[in-house]
C-alpha positions as CSV (number, residue, x, y, z in Angstrom):
1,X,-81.6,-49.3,37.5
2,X,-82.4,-51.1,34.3
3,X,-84.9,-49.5,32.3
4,X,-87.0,-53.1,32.4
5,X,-87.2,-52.8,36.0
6,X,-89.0,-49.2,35.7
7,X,-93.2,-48.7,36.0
8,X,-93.2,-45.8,33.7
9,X,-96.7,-44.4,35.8
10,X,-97.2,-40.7,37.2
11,X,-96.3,-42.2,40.6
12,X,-93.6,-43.3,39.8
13,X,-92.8,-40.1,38.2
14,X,-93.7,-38.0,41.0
15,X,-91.8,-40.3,43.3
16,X,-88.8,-39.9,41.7
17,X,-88.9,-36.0,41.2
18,X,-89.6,-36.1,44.6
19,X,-86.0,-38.1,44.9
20,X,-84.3,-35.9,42.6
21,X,-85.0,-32.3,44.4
22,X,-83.9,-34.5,47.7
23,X,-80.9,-35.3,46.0
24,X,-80.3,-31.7,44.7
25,X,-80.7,-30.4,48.0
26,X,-78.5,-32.8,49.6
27,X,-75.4,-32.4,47.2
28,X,-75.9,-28.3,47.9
29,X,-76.3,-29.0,51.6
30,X,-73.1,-31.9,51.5
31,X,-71.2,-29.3,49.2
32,X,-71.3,-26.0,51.5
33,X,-70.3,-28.6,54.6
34,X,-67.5,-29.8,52.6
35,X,-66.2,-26.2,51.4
36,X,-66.7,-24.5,55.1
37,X,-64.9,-28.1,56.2
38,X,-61.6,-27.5,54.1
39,X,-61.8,-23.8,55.2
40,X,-61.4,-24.1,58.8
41,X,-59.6,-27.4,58.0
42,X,-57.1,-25.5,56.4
43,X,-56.7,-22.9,59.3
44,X,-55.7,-25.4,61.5
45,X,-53.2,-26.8,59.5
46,X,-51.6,-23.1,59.0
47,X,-51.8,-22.9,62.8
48,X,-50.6,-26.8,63.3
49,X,-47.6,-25.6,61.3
50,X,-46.6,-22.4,63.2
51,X,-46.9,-24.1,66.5
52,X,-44.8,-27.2,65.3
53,X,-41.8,-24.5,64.7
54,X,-42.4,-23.4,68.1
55,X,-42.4,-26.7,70.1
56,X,-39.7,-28.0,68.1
57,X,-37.8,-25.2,69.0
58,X,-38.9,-24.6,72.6
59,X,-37.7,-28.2,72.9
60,X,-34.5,-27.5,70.8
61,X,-34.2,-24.8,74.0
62,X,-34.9,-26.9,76.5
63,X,-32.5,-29.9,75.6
64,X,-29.4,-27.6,75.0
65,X,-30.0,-26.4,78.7
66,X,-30.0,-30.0,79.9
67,X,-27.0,-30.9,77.7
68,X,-24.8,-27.7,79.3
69,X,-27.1,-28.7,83.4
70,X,-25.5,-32.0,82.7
71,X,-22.2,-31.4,81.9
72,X,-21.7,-29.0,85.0
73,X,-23.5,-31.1,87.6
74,X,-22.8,-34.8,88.3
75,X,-25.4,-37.3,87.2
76,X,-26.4,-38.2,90.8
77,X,-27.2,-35.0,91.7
78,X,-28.9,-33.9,88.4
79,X,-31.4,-36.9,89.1
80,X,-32.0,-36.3,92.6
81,X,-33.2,-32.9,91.8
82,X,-35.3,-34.2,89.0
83,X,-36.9,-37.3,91.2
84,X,-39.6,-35.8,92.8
85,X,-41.9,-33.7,90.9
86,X,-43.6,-30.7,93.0
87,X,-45.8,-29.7,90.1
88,X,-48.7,-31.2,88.6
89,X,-50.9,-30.3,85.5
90,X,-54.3,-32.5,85.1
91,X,-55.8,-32.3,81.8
92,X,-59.5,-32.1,80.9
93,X,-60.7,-33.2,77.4
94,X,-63.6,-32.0,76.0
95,X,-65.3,-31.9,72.5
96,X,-66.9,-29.3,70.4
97,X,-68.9,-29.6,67.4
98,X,-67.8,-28.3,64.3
99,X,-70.1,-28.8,61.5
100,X,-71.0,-32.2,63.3
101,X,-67.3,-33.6,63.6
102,X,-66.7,-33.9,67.5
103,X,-63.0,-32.1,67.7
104,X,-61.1,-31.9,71.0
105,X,-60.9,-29.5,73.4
106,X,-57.9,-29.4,76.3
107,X,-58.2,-27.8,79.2
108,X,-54.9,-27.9,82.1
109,X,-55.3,-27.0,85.9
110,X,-51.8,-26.7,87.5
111,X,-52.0,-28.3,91.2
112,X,-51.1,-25.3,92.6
113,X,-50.7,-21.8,91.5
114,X,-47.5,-20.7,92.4
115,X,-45.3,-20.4,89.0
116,X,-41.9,-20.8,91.1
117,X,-43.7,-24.8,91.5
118,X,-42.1,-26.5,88.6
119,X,-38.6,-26.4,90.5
120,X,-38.9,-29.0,91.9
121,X,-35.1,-29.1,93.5
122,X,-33.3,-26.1,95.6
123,X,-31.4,-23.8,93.9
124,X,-28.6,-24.3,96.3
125,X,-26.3,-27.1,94.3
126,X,-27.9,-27.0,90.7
127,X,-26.8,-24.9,88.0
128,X,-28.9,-21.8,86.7
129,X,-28.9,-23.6,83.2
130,X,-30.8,-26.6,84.5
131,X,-33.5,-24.2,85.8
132,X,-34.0,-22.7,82.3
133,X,-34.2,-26.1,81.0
134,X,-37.3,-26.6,83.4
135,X,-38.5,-23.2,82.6
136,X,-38.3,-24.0,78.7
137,X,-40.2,-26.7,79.0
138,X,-43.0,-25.3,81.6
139,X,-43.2,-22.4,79.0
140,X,-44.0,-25.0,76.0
141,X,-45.9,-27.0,77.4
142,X,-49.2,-25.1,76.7
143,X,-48.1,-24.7,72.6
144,X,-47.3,-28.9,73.1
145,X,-51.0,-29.6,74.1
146,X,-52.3,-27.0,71.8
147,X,-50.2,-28.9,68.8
148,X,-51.6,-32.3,70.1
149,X,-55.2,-30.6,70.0
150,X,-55.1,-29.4,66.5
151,X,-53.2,-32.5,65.3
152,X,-56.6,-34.6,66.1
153,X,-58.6,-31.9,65.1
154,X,-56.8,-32.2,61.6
155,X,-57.7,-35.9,61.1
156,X,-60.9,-35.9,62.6
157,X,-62.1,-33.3,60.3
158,X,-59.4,-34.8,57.2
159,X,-61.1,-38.0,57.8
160,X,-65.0,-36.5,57.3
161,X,-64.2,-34.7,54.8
162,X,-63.3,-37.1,52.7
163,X,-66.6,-39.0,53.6
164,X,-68.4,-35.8,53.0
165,X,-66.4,-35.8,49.2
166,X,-67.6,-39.5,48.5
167,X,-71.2,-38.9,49.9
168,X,-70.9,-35.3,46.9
169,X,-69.8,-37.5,44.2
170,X,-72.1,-40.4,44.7
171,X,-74.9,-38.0,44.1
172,X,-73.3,-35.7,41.9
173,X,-72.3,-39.0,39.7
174,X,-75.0,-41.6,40.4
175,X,-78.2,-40.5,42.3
176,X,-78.9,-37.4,40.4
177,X,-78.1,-38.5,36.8
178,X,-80.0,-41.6,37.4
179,X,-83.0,-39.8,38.6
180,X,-82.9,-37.4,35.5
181,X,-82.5,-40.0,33.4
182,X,-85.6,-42.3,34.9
183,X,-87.6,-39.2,35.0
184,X,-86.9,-39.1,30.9
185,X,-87.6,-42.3,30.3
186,X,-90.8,-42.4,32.1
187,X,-91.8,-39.1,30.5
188,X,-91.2,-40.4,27.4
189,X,-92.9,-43.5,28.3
190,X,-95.9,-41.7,29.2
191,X,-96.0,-39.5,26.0
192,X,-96.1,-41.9,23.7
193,X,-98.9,-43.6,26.0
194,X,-100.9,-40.7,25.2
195,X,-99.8,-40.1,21.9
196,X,-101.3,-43.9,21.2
197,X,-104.4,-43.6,23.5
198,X,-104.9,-40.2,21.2
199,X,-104.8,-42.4,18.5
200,X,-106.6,-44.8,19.5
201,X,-109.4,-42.4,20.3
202,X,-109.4,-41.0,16.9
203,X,-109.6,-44.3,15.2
204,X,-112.7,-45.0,17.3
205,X,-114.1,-41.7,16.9
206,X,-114.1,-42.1,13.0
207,X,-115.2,-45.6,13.3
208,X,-118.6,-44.3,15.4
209,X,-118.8,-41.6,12.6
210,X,-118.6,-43.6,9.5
211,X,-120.7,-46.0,10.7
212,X,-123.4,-43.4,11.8
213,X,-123.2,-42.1,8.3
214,X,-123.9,-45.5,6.9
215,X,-127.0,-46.0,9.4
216,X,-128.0,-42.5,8.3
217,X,-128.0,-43.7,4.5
218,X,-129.3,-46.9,5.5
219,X,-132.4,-44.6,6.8
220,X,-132.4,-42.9,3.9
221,X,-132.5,-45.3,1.7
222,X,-135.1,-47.0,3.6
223,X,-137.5,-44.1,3.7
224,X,-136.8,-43.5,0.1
225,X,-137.8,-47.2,-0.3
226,X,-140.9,-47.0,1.5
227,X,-141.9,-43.4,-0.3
228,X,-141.9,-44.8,-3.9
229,X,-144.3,-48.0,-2.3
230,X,-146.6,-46.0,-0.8
């Protein structure tokens, strides 16, 4: 804001203190959110990073078991086992908030209970090392949809962090250094209107007396005048 465009006045000076402790409390308030943002961001990337090892090498797992299934069954018989799936998992996604960024939550509900479910085949002309496969994969599935859940979490709260950072510096940069430096140049402004109205009252004041001291020797003179006639 150009200094040409500012009413140095007391109301605008209280308006814009009244901007500037605003601002002050904002940037502390948008600061902690920020610093308690990269925190938990940062466990969750730790985590994300841990878990990653351990899908990629559950699935690692899992594929050599299909590679050695498939070389000791045919291929007709390997997809016939696999056609008909007698497990099912439904997901559930919820939120949570987490210093207001909405991160998901996923919850799985098998379609039945029984663990012995995700064979989904007899056992009587299938090899042992296609049912580790399945069971390789039934066993990382739960670290999969925990990796997929803190994977969004990670750019949801990336993401307002680096709103939260802008929203820091604009105030840290622009509001607040503007605000100080309007409330300087209006309380200069306003100083040296007092200094001048100060001045101004003097002037007037000595004015008034000199000329009450010329009426008062006007008087004088005047009685002296009429002293010496009489």
């Amino acid at each position: 804001m150009a200094s040409s465009q500012i009413i140095p006045t007391r109301m605008e000076l209280a308006k814009t203190k009244k901007k500037l402790t605003m601002a002050l409390r904002g940037h502390k308030l948008l600061k902690d959110k920020r610093d308690e943002l990269m925190r938990q961001f940062f466990d969750l990337v730790r985590e994300n990073m841990e878990l990653r090892l351990k899908v990629e090498e559950g699935i690692r797992d899992a594929n050599r078991n299909f590679v050695v299934a498939k070389a000791g069954m045919d291929q007709q018989t390997l997809s016939t086992a696999l056609m008909t799936p007698k497990q099912a998992v439904d997901l559930d996604i919820g939120y949570k908030n987490v210093m207001s960024v909405n991160i998901p939550v996923y919850t799985t509900k098998t379609k039945t209970a029984d663990a012995n479910d995700i064979y989904s085949y007899g056992f009587a002309f299938t090899s042992g090392d296609l049912d580790g496969a399945v069971k390789s994969l039934a066993d990382i599935l739960p670290d999969m949809l925990r990796l997929a859940e803190i994977e969004k979490s990670c750019q949801l709260m990336a993401s307002e962090i680096e709103k939260t950072r802008r929203r820091v510096n604009a105030l840290e940069h622009v509001t607040i250094p503007e605000c100080q430096r309007i409330i300087k140049y209006i309380t200069m402004k306003l100083d040296e209107n007092e200094r001048s109205t100060q001045i101004r009252l003097m002037k007037v004041k000595a004015m008034m007396l000199e000329d009450a001291h010329h009426y008062k020797e006007k008087n004088e003179a005047k009685f002296a005048e009429m002293a010496q006639e009489g």
